[in-house]
N, C-alpha and C positions, 0 to 999 in steps of 0.2 A: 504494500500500500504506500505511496505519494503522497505525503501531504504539501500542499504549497501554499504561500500569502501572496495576500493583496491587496491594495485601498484603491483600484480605479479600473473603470474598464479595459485599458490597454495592458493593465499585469493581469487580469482574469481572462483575456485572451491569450496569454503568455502562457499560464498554467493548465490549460487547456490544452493547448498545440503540445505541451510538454506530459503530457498524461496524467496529470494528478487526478486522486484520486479523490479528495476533497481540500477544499480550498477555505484556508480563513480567513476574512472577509472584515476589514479594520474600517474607518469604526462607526459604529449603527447610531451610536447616540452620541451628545457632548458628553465630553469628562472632565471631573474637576481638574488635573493639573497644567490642561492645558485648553482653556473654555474659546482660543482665539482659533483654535484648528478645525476646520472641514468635519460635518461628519456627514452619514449620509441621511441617513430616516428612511421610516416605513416602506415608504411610496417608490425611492428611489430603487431600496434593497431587493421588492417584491418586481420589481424590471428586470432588475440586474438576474433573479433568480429564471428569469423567462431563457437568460442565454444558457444557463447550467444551473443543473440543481445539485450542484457539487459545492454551495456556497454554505460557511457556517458565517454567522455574523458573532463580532466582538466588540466591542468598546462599548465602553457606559451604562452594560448591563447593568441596573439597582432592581430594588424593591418596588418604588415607586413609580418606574416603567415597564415594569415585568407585563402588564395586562398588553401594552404597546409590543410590546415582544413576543408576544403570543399570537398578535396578528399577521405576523412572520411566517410564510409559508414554507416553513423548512422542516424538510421529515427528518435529518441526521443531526439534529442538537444534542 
């Protein structure tokens, strides 16, 4: 098994072409130590999963957006 990273669509083609087997997927929500950096959200992730559903998502997982993260159509969390 492969696993490979990514934070944009040009490395999630990358990790593709190169066979991974699942792909972690940086980062779904803001995080505290870094509140100025990109992240992606729902809407965006739930596209990204239309090209491979090889995508796990990370960053900003909490408590307080866990229900937002369930709306996440990923079957290998």
């Amino acid at each position: 098994e492969i696993i490979g990273s990514a934070h944009n669509l040009k490395e999630i083609s990358i990790k593709v072409k190169q066979g991974c087997s699942s792909i972690l997927f940086s980062k779904l929500f803001l995080v505290n130590y870094n509140e100025r950096a990109p992240y992606l959200g729902i809407v965006k992730f739930n596209n990204f999963l239309k090209i491979t559903k090889k995508l796990i998502p990370l960053g900003g997982i909490k408590n307080h957006n866990l229900k937002k993260f369930l709306v996440c159509n990923v079957d290998n969390v």
